[in-house]
N, C-alpha and C positions, 0 to 999 in steps of 0.2 A: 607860753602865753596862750590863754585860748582869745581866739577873735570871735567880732557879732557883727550879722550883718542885719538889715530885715529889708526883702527886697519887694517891693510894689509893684504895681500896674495895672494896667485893665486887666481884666478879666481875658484872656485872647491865648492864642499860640504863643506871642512873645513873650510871654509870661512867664509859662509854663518851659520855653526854651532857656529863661533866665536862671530858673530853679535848676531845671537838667545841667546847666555849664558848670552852676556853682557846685553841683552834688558827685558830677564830674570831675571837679577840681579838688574833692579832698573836704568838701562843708558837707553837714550832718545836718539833718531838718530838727528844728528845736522847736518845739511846742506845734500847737495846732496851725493851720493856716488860718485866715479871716478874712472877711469879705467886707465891702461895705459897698454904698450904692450913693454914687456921684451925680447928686440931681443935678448940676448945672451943665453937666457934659449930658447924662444922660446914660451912665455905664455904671457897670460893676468896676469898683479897683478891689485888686487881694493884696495880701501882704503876708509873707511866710519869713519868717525869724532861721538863722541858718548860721551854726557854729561851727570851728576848727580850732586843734588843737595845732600851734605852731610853735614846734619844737626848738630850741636855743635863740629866742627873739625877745625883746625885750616891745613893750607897749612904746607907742611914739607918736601922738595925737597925728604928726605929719603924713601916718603911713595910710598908703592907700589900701585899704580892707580887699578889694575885688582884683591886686594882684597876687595876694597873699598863694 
């Protein structure tokens, strides 16, 4: 199976810690990153798309993607 994640947030450090755990854990960065700009907050949110291949699993709408 391969999984997809696409992970958001501001623009910040916890962001960027989000990307490192998932890149840490075996996910692959898939496409460009992107940015957009949240006028009612007043911030940048990014959004990076991030794949793994998970080997003898089968897809299960139930399964939680971010313990894979």
């Amino acid at each position: 199976m391969k999984a997809y994640r696409f992970l958001t947030g501001p623009d910040d450090a916890s962001f960027c810690h989000r990307v490192t755990a998932a890149l840490s854990a075996g996910w692959e960065l898939h496409g460009a990153p992107s940015l957009t700009f949240d006028a009612v907050n007043g911030r940048v949110v990014c959004g990076q798309a991030v794949v793994k291949d998970v080997p003898d699993r089968d897809y299960d709408p139930a399964m939680k993607l971010g313990e894979l």
